[in-house]
DRENDO-1510 file (C-alpha; in Angstrom, 1 decimal, always signed):
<recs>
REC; n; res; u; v; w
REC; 1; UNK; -5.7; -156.9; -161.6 .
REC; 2; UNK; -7.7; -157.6; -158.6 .
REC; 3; UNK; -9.8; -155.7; -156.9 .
REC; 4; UNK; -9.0; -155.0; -153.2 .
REC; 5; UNK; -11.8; -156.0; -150.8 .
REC; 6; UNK; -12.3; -152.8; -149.4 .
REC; 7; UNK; -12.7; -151.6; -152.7 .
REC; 8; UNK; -15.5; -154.3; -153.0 .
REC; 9; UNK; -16.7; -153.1; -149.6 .
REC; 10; UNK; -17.3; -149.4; -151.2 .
REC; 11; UNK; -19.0; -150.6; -154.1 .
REC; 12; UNK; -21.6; -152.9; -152.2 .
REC; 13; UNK; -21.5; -149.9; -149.5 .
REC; 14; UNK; -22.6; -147.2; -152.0 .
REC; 15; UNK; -25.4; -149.8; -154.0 .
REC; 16; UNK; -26.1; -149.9; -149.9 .
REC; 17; UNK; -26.8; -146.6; -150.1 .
REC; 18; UNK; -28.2; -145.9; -153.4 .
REC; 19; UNK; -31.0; -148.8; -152.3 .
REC; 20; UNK; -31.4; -147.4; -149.0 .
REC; 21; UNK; -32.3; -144.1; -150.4 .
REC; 22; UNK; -35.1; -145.4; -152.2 .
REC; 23; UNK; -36.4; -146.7; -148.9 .
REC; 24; UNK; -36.3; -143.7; -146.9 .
REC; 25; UNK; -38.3; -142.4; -149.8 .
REC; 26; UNK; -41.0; -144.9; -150.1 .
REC; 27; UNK; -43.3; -143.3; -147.2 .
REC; 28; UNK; -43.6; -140.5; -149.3 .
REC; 29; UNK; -46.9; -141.6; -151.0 .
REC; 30; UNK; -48.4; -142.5; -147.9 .
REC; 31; UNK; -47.9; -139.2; -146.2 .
REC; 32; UNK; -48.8; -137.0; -149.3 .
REC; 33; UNK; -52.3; -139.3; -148.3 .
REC; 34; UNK; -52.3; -137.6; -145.2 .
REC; 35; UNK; -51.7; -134.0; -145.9 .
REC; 36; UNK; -54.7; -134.8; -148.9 .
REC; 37; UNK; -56.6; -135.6; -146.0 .
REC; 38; UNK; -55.3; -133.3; -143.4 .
REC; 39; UNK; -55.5; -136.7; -141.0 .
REC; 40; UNK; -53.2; -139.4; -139.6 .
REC; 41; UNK; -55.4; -141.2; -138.7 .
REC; 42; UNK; -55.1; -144.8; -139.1 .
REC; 43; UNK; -51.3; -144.8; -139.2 .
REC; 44; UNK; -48.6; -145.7; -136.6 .
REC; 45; UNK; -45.8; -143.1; -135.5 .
REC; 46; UNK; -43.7; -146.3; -133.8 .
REC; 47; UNK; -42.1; -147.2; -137.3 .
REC; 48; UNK; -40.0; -144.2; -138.3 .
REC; 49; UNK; -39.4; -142.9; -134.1 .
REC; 50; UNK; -37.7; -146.5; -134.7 .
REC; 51; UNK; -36.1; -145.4; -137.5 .
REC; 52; UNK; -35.0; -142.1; -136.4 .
REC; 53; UNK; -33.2; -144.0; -133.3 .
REC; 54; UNK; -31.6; -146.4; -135.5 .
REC; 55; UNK; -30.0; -143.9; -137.8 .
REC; 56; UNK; -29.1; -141.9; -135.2 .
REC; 57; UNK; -26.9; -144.7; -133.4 .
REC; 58; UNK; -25.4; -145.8; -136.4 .
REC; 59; UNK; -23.9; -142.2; -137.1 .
REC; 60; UNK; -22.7; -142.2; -133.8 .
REC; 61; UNK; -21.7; -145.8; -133.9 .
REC; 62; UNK; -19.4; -144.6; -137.3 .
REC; 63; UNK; -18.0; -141.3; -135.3 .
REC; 64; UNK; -16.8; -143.6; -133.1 .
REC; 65; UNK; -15.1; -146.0; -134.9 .
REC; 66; UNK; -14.0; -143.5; -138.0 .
REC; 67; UNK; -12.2; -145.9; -140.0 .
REC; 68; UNK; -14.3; -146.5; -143.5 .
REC; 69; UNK; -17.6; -144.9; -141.8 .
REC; 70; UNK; -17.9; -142.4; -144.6 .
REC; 71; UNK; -20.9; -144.3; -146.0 .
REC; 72; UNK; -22.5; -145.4; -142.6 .
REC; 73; UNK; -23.0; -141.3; -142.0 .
REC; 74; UNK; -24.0; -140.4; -145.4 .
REC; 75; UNK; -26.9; -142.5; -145.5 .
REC; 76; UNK; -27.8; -142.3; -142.0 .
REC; 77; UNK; -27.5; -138.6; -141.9 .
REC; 78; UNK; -30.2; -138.6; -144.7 .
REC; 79; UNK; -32.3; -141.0; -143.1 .
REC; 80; UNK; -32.2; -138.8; -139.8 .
REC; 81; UNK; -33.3; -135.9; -142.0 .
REC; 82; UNK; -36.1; -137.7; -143.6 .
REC; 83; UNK; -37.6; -139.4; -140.8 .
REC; 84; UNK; -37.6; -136.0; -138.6 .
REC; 85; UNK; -40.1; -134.9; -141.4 .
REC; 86; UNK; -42.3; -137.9; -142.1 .
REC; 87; UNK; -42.5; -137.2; -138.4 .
REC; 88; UNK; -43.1; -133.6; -138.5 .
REC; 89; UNK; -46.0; -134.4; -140.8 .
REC; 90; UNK; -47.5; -137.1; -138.5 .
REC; 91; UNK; -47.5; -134.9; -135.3 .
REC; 92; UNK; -49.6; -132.5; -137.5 .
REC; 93; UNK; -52.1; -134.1; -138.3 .
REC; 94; UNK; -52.6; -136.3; -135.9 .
REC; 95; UNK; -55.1; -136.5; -133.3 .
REC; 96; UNK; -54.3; -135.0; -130.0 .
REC; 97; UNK; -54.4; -138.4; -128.5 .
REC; 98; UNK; -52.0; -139.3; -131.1 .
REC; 99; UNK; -49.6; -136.7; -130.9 .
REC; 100; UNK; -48.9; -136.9; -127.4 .
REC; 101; UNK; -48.2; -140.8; -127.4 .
REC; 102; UNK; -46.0; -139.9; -130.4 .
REC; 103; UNK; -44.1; -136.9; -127.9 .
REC; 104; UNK; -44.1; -139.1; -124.9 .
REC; 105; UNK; -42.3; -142.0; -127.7 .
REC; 106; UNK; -40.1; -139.6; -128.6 .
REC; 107; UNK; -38.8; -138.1; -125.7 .
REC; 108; UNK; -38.5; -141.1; -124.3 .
REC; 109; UNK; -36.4; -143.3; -126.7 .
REC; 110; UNK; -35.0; -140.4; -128.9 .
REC; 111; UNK; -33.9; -138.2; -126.5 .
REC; 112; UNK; -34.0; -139.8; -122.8 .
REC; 113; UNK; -32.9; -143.4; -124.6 .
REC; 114; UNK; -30.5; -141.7; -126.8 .
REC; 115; UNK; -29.1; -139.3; -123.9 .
REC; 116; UNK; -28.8; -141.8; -121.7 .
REC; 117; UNK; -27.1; -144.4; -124.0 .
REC; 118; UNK; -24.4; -141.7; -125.1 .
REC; 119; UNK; -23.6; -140.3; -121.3 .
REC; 120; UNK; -22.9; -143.8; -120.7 .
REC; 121; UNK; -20.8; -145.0; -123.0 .
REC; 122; UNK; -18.9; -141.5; -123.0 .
REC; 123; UNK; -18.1; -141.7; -119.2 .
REC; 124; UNK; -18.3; -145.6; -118.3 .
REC; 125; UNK; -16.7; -147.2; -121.4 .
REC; 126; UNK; -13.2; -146.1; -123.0 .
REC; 127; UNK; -11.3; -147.2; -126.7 .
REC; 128; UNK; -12.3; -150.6; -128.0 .
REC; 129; UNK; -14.6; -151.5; -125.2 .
REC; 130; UNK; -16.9; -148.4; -126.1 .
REC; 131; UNK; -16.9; -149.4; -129.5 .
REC; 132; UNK; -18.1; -152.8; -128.7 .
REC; 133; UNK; -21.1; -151.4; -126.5 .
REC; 134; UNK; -22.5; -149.2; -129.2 .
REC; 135; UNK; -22.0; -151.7; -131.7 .
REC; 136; UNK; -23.7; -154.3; -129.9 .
REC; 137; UNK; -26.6; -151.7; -128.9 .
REC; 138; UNK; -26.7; -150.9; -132.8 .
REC; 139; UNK; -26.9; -154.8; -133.7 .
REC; 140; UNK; -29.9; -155.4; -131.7 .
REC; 141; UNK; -32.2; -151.8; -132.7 .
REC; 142; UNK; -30.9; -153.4; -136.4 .
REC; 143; UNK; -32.7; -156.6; -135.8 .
REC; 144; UNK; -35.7; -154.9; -134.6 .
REC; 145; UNK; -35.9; -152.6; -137.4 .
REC; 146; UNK; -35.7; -156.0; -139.9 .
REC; 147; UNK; -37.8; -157.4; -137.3 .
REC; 148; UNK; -40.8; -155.5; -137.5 .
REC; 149; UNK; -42.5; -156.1; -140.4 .
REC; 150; UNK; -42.9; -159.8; -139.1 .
REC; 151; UNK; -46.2; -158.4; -137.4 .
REC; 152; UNK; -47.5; -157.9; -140.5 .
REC; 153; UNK; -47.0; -161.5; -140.9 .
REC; 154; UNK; -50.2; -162.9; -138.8 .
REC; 155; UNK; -52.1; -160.3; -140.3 .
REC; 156; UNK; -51.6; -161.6; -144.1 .
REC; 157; UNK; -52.2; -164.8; -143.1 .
REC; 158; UNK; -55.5; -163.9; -140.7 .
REC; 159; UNK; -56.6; -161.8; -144.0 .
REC; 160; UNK; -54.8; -164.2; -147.2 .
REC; 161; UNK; -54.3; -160.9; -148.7 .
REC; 162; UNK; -50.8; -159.4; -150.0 .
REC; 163; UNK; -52.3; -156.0; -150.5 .
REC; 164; UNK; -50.4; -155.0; -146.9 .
REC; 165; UNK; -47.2; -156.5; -148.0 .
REC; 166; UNK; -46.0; -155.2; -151.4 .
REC; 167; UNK; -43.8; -157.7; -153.2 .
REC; 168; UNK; -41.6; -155.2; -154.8 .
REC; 169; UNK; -40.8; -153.2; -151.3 .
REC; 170; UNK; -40.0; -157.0; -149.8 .
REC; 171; UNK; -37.8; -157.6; -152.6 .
REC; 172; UNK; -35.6; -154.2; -152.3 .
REC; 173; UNK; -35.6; -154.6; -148.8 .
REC; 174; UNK; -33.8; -158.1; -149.1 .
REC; 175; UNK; -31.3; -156.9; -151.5 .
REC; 176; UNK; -30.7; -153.4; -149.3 .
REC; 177; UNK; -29.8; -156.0; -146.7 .
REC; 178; UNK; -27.7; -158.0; -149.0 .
REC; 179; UNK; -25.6; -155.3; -150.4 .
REC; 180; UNK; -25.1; -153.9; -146.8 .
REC; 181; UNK; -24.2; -158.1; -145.6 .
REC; 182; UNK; -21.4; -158.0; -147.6 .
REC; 183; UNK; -20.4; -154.4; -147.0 .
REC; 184; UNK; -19.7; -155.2; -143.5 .
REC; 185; UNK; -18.2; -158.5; -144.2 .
REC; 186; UNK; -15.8; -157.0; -146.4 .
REC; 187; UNK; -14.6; -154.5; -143.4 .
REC; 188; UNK; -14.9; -157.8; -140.9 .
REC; 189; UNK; -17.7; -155.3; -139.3 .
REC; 190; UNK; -20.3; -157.8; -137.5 .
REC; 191; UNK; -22.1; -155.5; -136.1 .
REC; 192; UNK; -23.3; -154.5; -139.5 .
REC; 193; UNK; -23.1; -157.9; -141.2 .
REC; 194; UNK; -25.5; -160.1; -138.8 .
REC; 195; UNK; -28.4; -158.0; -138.6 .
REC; 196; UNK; -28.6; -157.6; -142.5 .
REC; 197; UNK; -27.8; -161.3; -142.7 .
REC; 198; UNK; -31.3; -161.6; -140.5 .
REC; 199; UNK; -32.5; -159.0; -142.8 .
REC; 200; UNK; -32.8; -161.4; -145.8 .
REC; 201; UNK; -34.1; -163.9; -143.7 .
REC; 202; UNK; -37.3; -161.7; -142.9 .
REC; 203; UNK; -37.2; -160.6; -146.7 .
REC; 204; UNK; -37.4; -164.4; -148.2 .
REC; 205; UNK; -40.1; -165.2; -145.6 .
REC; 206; UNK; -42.3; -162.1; -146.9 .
REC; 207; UNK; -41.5; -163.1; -150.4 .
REC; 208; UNK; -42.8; -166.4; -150.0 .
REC; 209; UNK; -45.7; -165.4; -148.4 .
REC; 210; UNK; -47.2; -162.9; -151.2 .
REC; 211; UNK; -46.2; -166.0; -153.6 .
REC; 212; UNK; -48.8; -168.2; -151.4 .
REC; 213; UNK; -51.2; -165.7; -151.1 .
REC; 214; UNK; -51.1; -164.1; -153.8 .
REC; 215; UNK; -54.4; -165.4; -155.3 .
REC; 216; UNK; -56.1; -166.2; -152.2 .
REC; 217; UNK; -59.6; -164.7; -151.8 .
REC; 218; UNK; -59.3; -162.2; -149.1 .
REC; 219; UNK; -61.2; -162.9; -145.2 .
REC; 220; UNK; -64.2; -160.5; -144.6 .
REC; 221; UNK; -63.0; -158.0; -142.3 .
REC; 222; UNK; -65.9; -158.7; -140.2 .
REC; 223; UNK; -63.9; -162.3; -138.9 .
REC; 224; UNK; -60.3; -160.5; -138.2 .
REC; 225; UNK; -59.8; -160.1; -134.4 .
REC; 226; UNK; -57.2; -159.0; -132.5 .
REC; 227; UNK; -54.8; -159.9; -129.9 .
REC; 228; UNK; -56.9; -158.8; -127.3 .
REC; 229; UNK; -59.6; -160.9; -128.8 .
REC; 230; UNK; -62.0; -157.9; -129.8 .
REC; 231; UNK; -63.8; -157.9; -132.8 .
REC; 232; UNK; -62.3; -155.4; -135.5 .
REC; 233; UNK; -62.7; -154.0; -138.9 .
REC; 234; UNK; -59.4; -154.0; -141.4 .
REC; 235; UNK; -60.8; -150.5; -143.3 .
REC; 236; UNK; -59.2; -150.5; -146.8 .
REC; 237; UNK; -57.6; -147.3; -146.6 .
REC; 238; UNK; -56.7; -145.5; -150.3 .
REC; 239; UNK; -53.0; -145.2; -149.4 .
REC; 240; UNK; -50.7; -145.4; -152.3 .
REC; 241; UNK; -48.3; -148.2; -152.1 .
REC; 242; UNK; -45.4; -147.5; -153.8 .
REC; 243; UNK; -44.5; -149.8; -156.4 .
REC; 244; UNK; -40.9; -149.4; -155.4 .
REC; 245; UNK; -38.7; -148.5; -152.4 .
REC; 246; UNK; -36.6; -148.5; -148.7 .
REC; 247; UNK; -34.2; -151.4; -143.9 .
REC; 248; UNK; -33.0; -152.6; -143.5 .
REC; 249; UNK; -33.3; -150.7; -144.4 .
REC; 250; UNK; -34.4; -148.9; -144.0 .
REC; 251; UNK; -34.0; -148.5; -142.0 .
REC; 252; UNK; -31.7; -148.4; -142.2 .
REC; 253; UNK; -31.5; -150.3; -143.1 .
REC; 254; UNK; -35.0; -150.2; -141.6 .
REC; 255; UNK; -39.1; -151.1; -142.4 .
REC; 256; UNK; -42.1; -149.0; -142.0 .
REC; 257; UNK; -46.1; -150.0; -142.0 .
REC; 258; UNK; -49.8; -148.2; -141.1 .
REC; 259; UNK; -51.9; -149.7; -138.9 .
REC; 260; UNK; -54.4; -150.8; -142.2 .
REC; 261; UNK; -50.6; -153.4; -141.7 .
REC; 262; UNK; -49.3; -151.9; -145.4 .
REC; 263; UNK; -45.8; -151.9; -145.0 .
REC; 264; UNK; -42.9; -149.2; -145.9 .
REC; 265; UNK; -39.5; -148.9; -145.5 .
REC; 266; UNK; -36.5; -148.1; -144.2 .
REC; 267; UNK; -33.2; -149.0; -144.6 .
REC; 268; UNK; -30.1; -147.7; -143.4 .
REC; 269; UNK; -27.1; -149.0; -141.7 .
</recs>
């Protein structure tokens, strides 16, 4: 007998989430590091308030639309959950310079961003039309969250080294976006499909990467510079990369890196 496509839809939706649970746990290393230390310093909040915003629309995004959303909220719900404590930890021990960029991020995309977005499409959009909006506003935080770990492109290749990109967490990612591809083309749900289907994209392009740089010998830090075309020094941190996941993720599903460029993820849809 075959199998109905929305029962395909559930099975690829609950590897979805099954992978995507991994992912929301991967950080977990990094920020036993930082309670060890009782510091933050060194790491980026921007990842996971990202993260935190994406899982919140999507949960909203599948209240909206209610028909096979079961998944959607599951996962997301967790990944709300989780990131709100990654977060917690971050704001503790991080500097106060820190901690107030990471309030002013937070109040500003996750509550005034978030407020704003759901007045709006409350009182100014109605039915099908509302759905649209959030979906499209879901689609684009989606490609960001896949998105971001591109940055940690320039800095392999300024560096040749693949200790800030993790084969393994690559790999997982592209399959987290895989299962949830299919997921939403299974439900004819673009909004979900598209990003992930950018997703793998981003996760090849990482692969191939670590497989070309695998064996190069590593630039002295002392020859990195940044952007802004000052002089800096990449300090090996001892963070623990895990040796497997997370986006998009992920984030959710999402992805997550420190500013040492290690990368960590998130998935969730």
């Amino acid at each position: 007998m075959a199998i109905h496509h929305e029962t395909w839809a559930f099975i690829f939706g609950l590897l979805g989430n099954a992978i995507s649970f991994m992912v929301f746990l991967a950080p977990i290393p990094t920020f036993y590091q930082i309670y060890k230390k009782k510091s933050a310093e060194g790491y980026q909040s921007l990842p996971y308030v990202v993260a935190l915003f994406s899982c919140m629309l999507w949960i909203y995004y599948a209240n909206v639309k209610k028909d096979a959303t079961l998944l959607l909220i599951t996962i997301n719900s967790f990944g709300c959950l989780i990131e709100t404590i990654y977060l917690a930890i971050f704001l503790i021990y991080a500097t106060n310079k820190t901690r107030l960029s990471t309030i002013k991020l937070l109040l500003l995309l996750n509550v005034f961003g978030y407020g704003a977005m759901l007045l709006s499409t409350l009182y100014l959009t109605t039915g099908s039309k509302r759905l649209t909006v959030i979906g499209w506003i879901c689609l684009v935080f989606n490609i960001s969250v896949f998105a971001a770990p591109l940055c940690i492109v320039k800095r392999v290749i300024q560096t040749k080294s693949v200790e800030f990109m993790p084969f393994t967490l690559s790999f997982f990612l592209t399959i987290n976006a895989v299962m949830w591809f299919f997921y939403g083309l299974l439900l004819k749900d673009y909004y979900i499909a598209l990003p992930n289907t950018l997703g793998f994209v981003f996760g090849i392009i990482q692969m191939v990467l670590y497989l070309i740089y695998r064996n190069a010998k590593a630039v002295e830090p002392a020859k990195l510079q940044e952007l802004n075309g000052h002089v800096i020094d990449v300090v090996k941190l001892s963070t623990m990369v895990p040796s497997d996941p997370n986006s998009g993720a992920l984030n959710v599903t999402v992805i997550e890196q420190d500013t040492n460029g290690k990368q960590e993820m998130k998935g969730g849809k």
